[in-house]
BAVEX-423258 format. One line per 8 residues: for each residue x, y, z of N, C-alpha, C, O. Coordinates in Angstrom, 3 decimals. Layout:
X/Y/Z/X/Y/Z/X/Y/Z/X/Y/Z | ...
end
This chain:
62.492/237.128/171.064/61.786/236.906/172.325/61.025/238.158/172.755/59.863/238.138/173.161 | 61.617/239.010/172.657/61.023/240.653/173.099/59.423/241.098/172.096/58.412/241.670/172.504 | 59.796/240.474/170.472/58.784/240.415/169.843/57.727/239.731/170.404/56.578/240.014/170.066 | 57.969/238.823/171.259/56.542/237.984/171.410/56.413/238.235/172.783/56.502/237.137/173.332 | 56.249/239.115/173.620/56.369/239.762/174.946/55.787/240.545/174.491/54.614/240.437/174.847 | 56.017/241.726/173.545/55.316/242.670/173.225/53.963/242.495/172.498/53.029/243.288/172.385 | 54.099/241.382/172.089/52.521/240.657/170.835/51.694/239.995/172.674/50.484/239.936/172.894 | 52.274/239.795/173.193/51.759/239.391/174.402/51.128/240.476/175.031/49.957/240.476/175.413
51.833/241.289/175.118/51.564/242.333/176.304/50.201/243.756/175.369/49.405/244.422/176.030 | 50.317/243.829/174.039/49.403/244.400/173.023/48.015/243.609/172.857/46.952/244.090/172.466 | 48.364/241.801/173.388/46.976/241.354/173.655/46.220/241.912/174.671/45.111/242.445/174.628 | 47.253/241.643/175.923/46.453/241.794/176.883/45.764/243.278/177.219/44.740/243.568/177.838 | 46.797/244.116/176.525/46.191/245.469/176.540/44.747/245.262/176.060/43.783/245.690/176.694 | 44.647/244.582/174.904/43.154/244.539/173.797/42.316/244.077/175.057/41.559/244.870/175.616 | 42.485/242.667/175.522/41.541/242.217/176.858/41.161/243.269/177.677/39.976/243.604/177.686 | 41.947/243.824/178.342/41.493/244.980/179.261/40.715/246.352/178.801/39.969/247.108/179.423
41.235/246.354/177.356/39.962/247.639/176.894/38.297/247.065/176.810/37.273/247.583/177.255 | 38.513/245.713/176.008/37.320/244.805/176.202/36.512/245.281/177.546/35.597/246.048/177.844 | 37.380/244.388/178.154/36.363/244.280/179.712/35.947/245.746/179.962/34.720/245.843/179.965 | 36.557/246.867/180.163/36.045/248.014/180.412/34.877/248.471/179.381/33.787/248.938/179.713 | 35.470/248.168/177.680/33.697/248.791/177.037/32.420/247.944/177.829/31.430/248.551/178.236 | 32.604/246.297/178.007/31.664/245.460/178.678/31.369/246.576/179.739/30.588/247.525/179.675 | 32.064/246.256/180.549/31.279/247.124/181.761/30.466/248.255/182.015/29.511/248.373/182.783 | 31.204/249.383/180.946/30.359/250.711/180.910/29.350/250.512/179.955/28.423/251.317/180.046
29.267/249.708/179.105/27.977/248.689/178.175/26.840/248.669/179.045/25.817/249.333/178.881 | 27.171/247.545/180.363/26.322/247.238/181.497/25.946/248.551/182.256/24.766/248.805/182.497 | 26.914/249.344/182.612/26.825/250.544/183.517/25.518/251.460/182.909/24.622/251.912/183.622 | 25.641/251.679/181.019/24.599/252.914/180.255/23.264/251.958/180.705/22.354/252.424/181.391 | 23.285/250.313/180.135/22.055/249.929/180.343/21.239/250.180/181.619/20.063/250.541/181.655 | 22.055/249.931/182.668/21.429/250.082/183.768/20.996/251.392/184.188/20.142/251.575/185.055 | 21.701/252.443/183.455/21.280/254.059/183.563/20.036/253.757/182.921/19.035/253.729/183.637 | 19.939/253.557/181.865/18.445/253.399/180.943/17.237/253.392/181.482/16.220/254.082/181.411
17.819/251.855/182.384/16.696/251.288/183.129/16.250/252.015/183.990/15.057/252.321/183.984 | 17.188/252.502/185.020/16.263/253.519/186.065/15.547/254.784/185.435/14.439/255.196/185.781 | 16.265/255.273/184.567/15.761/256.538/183.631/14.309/256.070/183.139/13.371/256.837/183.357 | 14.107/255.030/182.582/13.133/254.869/181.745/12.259/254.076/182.849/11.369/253.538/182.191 | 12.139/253.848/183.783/11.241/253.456/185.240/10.612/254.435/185.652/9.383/254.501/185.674 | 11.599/255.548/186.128/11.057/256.782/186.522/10.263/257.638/185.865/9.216/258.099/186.317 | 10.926/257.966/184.355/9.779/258.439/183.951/8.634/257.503/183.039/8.275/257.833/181.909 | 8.296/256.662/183.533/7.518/255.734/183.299/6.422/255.421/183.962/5.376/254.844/183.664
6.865/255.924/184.950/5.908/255.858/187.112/5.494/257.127/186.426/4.288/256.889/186.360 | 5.592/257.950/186.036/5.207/259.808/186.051/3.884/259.880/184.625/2.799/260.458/184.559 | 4.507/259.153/183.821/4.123/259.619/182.519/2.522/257.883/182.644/1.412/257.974/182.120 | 2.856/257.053/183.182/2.019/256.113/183.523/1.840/254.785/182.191/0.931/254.041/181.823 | 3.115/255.010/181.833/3.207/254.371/180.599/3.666/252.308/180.997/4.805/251.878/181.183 | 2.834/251.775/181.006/2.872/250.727/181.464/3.676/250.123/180.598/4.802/249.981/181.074 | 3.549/249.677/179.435/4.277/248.768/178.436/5.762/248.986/178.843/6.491/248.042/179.150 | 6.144/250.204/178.831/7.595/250.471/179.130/8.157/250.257/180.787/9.271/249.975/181.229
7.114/250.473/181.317/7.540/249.447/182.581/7.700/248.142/183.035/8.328/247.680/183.987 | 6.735/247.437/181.825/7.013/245.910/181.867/8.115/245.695/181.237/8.791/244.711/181.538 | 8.607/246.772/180.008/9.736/246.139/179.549/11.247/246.519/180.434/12.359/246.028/180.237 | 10.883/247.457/181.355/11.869/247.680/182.389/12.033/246.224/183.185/13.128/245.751/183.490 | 10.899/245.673/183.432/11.059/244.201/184.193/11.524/243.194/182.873/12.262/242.248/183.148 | 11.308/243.295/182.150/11.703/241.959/181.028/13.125/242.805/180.926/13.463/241.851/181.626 | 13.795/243.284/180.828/15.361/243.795/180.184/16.056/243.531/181.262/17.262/243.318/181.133 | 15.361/243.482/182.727/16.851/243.056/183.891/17.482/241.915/183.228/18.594/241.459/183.495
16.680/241.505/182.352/17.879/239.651/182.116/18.925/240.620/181.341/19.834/240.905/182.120 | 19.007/240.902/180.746/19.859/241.764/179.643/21.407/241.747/180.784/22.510/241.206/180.712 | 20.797/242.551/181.671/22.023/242.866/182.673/22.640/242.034/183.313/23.862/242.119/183.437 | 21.966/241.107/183.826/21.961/239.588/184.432/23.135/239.163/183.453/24.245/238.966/183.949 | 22.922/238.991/181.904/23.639/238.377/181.057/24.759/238.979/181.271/25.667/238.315/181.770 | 24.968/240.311/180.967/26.042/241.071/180.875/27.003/240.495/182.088/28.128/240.100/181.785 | 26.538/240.444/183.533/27.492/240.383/184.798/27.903/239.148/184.374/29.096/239.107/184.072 | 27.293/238.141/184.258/27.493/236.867/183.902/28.900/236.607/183.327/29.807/235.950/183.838
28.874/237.673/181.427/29.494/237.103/180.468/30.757/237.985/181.449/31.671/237.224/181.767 | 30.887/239.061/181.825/31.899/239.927/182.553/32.883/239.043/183.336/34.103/238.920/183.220 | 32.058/238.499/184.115/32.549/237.617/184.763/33.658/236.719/184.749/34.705/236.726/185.397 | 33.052/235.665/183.560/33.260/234.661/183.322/34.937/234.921/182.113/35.890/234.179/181.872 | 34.558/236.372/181.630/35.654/237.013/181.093/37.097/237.260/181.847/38.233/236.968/181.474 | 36.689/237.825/182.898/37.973/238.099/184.282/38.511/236.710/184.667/39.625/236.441/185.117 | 37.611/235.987/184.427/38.043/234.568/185.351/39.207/234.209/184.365/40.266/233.846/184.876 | 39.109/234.279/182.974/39.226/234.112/182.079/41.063/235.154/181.710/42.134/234.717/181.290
40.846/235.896/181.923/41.977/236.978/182.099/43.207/236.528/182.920/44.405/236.508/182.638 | 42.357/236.089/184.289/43.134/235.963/184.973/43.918/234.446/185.062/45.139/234.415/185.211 | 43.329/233.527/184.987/44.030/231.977/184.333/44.847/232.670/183.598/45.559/233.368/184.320 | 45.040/232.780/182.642/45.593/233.195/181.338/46.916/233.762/181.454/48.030/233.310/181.190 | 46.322/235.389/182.135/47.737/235.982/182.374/48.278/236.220/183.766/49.164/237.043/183.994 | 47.823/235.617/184.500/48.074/236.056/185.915/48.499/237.480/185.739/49.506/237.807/185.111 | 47.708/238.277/186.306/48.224/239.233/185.998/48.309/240.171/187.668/47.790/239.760/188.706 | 48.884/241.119/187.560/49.788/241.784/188.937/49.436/242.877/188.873/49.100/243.337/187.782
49.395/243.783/190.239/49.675/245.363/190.464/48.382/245.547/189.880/47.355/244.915/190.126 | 48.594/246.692/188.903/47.458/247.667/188.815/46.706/247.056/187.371/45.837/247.668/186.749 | 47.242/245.746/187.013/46.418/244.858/186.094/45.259/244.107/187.138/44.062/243.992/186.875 | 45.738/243.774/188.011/44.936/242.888/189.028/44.036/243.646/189.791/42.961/243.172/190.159 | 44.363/244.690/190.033/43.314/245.693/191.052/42.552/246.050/189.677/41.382/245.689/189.804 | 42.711/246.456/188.782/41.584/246.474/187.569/40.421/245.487/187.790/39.285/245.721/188.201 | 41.067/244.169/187.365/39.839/242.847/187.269/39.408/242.754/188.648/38.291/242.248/188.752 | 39.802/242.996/189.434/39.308/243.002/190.952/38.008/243.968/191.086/36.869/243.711/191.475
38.651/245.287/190.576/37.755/246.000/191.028/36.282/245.809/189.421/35.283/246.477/189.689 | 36.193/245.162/188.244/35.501/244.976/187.576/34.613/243.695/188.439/33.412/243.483/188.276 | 35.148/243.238/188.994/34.439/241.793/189.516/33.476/242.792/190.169/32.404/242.914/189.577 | 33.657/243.568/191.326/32.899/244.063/192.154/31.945/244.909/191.654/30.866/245.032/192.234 | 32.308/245.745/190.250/31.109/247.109/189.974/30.753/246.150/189.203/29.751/246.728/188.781 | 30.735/245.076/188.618/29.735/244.539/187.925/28.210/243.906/188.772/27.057/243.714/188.386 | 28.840/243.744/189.932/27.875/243.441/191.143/27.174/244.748/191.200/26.295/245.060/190.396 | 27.565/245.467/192.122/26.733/246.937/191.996/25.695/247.660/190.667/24.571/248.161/190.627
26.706/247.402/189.751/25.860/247.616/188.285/24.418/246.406/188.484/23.258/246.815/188.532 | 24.701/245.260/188.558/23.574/244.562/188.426/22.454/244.739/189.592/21.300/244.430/189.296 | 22.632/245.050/190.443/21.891/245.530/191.672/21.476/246.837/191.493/20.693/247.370/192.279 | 21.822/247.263/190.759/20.992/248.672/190.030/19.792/248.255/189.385/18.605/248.457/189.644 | 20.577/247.414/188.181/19.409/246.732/187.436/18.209/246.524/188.572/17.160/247.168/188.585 | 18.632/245.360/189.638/17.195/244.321/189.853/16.614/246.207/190.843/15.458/246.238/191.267 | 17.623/247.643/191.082/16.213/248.573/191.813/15.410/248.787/191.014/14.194/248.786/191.210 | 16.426/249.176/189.162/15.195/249.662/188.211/13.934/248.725/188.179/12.800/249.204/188.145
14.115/247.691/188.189/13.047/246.815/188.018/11.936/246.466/189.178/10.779/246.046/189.198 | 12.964/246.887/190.164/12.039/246.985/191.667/10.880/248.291/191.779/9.758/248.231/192.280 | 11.475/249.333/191.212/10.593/250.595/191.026/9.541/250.573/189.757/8.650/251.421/189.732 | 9.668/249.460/188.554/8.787/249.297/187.402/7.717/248.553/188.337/6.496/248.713/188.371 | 8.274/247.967/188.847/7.090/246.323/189.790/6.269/247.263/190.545/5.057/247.466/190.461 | 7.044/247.737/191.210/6.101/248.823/192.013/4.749/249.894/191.520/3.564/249.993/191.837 | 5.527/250.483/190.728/5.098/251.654/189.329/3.754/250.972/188.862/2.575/251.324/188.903 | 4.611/249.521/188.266/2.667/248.774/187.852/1.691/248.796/188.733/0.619/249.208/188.289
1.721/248.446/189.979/1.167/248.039/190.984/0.164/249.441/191.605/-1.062/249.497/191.703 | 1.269/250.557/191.980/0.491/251.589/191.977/-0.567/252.153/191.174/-1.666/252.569/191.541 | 0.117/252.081/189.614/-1.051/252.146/188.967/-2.404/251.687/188.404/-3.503/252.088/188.020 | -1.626/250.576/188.594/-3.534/249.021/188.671/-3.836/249.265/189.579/-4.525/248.261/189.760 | -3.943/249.804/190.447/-4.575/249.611/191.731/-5.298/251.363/192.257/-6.275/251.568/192.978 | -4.361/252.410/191.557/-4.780/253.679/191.684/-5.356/254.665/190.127/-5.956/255.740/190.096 | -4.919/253.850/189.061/-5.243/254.301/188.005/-3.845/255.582/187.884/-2.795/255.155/187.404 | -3.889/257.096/188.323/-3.277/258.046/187.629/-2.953/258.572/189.506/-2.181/259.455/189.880
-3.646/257.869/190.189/-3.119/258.720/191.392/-2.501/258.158/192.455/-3.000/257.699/193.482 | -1.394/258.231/192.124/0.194/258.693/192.524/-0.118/260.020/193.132/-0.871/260.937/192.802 | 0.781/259.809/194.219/0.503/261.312/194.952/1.201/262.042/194.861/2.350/261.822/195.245 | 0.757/263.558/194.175/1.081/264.090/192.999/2.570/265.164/193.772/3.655/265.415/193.249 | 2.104/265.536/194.975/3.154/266.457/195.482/4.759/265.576/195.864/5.872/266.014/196.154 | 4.326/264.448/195.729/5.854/263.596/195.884/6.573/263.213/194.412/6.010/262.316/193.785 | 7.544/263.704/193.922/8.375/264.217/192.904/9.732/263.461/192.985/10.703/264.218/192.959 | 10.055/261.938/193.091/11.161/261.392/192.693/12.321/261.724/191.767/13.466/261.293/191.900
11.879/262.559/190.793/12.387/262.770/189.739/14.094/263.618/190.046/15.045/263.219/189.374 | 14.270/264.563/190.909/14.985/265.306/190.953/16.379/264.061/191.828/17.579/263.911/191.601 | 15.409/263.392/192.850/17.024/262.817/193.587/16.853/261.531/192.715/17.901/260.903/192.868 | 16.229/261.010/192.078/16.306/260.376/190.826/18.012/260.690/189.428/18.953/260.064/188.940 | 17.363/262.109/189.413/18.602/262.389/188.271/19.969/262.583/189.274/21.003/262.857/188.664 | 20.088/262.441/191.076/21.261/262.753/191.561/21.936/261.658/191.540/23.153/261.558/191.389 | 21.030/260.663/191.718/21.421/259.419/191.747/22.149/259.066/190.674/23.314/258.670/190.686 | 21.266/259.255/189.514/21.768/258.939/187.836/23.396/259.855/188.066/24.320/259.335/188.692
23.455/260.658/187.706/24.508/261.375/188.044/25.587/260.970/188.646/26.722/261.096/188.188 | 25.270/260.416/189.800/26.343/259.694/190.796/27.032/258.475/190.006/28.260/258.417/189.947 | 26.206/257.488/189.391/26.400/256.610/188.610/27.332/256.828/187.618/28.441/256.293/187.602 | 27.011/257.421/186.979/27.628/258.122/185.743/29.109/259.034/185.884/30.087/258.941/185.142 | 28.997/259.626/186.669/30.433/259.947/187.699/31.421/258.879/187.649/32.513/258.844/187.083 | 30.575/257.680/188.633/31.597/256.966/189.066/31.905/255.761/188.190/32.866/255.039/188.456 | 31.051/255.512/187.075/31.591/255.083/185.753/32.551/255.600/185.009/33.591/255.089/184.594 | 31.952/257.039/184.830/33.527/257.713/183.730/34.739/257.874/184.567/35.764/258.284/184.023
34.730/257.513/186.216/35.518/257.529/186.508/36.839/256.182/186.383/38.046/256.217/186.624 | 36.065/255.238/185.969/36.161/254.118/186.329/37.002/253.827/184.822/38.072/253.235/184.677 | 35.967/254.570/183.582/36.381/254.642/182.512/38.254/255.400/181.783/39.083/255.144/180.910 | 38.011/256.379/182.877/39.119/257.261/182.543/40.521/257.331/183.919/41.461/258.101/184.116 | 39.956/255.987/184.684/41.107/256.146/186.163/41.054/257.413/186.344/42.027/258.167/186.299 | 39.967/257.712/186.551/40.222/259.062/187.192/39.211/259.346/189.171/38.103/259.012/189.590 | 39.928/259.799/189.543/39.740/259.543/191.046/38.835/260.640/191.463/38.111/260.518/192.450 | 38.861/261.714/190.729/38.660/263.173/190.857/36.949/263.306/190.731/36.157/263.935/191.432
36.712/262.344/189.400/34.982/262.219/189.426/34.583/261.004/190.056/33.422/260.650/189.851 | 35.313/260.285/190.790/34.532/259.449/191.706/34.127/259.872/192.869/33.153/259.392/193.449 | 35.232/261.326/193.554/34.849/261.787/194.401/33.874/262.536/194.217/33.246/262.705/195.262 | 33.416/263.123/193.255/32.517/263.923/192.506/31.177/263.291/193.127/30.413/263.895/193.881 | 31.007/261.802/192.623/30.100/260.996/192.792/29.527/261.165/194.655/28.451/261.291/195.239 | 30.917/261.076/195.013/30.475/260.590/196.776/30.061/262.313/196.853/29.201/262.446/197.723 | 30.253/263.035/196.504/29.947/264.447/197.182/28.593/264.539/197.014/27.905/265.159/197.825 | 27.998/263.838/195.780/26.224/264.052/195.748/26.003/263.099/196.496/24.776/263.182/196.462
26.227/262.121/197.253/25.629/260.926/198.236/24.761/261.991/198.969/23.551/261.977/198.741 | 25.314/262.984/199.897/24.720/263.437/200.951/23.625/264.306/200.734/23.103/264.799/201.734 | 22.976/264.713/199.102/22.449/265.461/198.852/21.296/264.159/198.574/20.254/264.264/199.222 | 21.380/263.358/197.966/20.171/261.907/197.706/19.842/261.430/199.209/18.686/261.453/199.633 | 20.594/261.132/199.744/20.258/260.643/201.505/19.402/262.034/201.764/18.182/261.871/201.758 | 19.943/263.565/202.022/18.392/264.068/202.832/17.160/264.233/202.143/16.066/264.486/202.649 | 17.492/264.034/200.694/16.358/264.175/199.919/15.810/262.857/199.928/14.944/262.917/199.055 | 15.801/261.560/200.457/15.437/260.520/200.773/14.416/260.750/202.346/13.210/260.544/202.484
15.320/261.188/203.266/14.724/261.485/204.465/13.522/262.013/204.415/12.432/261.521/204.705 | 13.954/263.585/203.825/12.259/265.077/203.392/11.307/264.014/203.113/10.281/263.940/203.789 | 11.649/262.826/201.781/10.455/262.681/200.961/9.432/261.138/202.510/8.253/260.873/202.746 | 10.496/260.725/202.966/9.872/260.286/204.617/9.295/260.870/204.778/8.145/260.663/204.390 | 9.611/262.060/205.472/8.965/262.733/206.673/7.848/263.341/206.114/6.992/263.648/206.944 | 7.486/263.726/204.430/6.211/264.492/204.322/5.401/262.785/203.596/4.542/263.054/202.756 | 5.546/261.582/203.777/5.159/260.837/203.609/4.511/260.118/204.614/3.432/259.611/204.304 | 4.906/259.969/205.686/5.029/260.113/207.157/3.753/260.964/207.110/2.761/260.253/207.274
3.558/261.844/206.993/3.007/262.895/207.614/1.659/262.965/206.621/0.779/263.676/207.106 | 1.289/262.306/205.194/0.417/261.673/204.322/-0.488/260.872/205.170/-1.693/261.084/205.302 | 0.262/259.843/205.788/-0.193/258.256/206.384/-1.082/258.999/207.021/-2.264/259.053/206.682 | -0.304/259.985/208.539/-1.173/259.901/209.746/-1.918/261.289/209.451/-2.086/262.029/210.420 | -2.473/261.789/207.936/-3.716/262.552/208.102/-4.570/261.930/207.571/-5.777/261.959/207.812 | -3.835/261.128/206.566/-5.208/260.290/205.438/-4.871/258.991/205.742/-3.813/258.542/205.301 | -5.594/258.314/206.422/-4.960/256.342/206.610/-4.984/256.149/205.008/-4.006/255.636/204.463 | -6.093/256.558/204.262/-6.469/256.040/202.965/-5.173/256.003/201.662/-5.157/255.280/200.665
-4.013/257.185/202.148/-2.593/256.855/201.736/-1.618/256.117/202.022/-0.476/256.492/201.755 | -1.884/254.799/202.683/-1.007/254.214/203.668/-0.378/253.449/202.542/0.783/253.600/202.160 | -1.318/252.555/202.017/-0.604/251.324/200.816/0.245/252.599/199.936/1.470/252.513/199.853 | -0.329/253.524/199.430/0.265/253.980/198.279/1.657/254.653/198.570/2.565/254.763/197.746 | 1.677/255.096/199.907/2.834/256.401/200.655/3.687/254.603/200.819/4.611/254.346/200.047 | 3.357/253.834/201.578/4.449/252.781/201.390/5.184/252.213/200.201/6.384/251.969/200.327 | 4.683/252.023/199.270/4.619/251.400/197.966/6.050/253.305/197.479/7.092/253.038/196.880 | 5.914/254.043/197.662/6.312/255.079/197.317/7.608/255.312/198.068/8.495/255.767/197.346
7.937/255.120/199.308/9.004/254.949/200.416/9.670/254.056/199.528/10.764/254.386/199.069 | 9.151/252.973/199.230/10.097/251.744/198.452/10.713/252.092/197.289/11.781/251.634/196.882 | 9.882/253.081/196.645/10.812/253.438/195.548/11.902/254.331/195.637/12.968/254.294/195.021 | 11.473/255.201/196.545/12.258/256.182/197.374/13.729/255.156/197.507/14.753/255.166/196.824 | 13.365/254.376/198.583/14.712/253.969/199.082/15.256/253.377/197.895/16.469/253.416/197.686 | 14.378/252.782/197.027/15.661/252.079/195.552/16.617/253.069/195.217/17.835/253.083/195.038 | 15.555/254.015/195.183/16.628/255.187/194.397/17.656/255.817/195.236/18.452/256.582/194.694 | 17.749/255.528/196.796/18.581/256.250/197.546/19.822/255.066/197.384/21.012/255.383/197.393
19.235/253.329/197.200/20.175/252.888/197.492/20.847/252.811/195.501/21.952/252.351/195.211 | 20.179/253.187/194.804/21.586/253.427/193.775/22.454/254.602/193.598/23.303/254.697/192.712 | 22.201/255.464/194.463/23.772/256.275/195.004/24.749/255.602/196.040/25.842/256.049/196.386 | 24.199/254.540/196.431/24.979/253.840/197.589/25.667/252.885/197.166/26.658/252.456/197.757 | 24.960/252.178/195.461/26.251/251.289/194.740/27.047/252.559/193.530/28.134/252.175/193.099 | 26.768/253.376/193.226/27.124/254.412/192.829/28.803/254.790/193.908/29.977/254.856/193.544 | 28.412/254.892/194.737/29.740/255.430/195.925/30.229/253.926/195.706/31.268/253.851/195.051 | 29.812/253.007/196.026/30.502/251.460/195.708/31.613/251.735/194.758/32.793/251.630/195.093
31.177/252.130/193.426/31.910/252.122/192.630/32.761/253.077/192.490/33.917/252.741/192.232 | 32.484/254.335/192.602/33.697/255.361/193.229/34.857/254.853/193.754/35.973/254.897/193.236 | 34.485/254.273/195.008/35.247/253.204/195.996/36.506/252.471/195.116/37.737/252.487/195.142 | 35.416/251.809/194.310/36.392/250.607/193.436/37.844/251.330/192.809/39.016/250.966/192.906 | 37.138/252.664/192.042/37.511/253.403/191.257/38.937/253.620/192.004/40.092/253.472/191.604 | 38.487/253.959/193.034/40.248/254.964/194.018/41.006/253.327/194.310/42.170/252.936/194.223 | 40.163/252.885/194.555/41.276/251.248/194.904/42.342/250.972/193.754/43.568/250.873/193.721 | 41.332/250.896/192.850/42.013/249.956/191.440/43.413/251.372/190.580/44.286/251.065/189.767
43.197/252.538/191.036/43.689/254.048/190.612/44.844/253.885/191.547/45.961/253.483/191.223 | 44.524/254.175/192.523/45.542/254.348/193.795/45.780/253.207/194.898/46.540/253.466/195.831 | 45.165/251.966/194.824/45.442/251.007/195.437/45.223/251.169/196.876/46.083/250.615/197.562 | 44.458/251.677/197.403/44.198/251.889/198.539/42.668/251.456/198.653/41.902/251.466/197.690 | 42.260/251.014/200.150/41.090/250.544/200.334/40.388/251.285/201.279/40.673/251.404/202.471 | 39.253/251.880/200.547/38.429/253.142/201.013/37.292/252.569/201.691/36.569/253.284/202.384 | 37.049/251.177/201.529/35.825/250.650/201.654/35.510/251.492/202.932/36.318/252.386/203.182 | 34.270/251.303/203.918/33.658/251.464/205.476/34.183/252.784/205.565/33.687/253.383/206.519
35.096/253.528/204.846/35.048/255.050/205.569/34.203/256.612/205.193/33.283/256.823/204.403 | 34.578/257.089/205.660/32.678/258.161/205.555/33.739/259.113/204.300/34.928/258.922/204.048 | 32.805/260.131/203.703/32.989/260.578/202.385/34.067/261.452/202.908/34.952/261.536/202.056 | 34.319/262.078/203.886/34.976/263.213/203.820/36.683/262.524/204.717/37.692/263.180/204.976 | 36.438/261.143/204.966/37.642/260.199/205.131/38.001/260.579/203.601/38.669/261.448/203.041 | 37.349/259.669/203.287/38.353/259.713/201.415/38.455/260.705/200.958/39.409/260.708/200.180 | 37.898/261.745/201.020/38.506/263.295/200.079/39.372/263.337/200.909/40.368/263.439/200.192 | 39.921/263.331/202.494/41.119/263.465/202.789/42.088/262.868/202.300/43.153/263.334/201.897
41.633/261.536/202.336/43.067/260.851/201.684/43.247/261.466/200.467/44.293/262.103/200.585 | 42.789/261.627/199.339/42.542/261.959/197.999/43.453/263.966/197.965/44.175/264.489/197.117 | 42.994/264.412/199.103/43.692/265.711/199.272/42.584/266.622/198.892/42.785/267.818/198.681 | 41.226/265.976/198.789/40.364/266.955/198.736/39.964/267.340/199.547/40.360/266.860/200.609 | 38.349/269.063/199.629/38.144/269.070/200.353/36.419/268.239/200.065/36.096/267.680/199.017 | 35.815/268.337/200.924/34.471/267.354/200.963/33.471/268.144/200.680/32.325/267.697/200.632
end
């Protein structure tokens, strides 16, 4: 009997490594995508921005099959404790992961648009690129955190939030300040805010997943509280 408890319990181990390569599978693609958007808007390389819009299905698929996998897990083995806060918290960053996807693709849509319509000029002193890679970063944090239960680089993740938010604001206020000298920057400084905010809001599913990370680790629910709430709980400082 113990033999087949243990052939049981060596499956389900196999299931749960599964679902995690799936996820961080979904997690690199969606790094890709914003990576290869951004510098795609810079370098003005169109083909690779359309294929930034044709590959969201890719991700789409991925949440899908993820999904339908957990549902799948969980019939099966009912499973408890810190098996269940796992698939719990995979249900949720697979959401966030895919809402990454549809910004990368929100900033390619854009990217085209600016450039059919402006040719090469993008306005040159506004530089996405840097809270671009904080963002990426954040992501990537709170994946390997996710990868390795580790709590330590999810907080990692939330500590760059506050550095993408004012670098979101600056790139406002000297955008802002574009509009009301030149009206003739209005479409383009808007069209540019939008990409702005995509990229502010994938540090914001980025901290999502951090979030998940300390739940499914430590079982506690971090959701609605501000960054330097959870490094307390966590025993860090912020």
């Amino acid at each position: 009997m113990s033999g087949t408890t243990d052939h049981t319990s060596k499956n389900f181990d196999i299931e749960l490594e599964s679902l995690r390569t799936r996820v961080l599978q979904m997690g690199g693609l969606a790094e890709q995508q914003v990576r290869k958007a951004i510098d795609a808007m810079y370098s003005g390389n169109i083909a690779e921005l359309e294929a930034v819009v044709r590959d969201d299905q890719r991700i789409n698929e991925l949440e899908v099959d993820i999904d339908a996998l957990c549902n799948q897990i969980i019939a099966k083995r009912q499973p408890t404790a810190i098996d269940l806060r796992m698939i719990v918290s995979v249900l949720k960053t697979i959401s966030d992961v895919e809402r990454v996807g549809d910004k990368a693709q929100k900033i390619a849509r854009l990217a085209i648009g600016l450039h059919q319509e402006n040719g090469s000029k993008i306005i040159p002193q506004i530089d996405l690129r840097g809270m671009a890679e904080k963002a990426l970063t954040m992501l990537r944090l709170a994946l390997d955190g996710f990868a390795r239960l580790d709590v330590n680089q999810a907080a990692e993740a939330m500590r760059l939030d506050d550095q993408v938010n004012a670098e979101y604001k600056a790139m406002n206020r000297q955008l802002i300040t574009y509009m009301m000298e030149d009206p003739r920057t209005i479409s383009r400084s808007l069209d540019i805010i939008s990409i702005a905010k995509a990229v502010e809001r994938i540090g914001d599913h980025a901290c999502n997943i951090a979030d998940y990370v300390i739940y499914m680790v430590k079982g506690i629910n971090v959701r609605h509280e501000s960054t330097e709430e959870i490094l307390a709980k966590l025993g860090q400082d912020a």
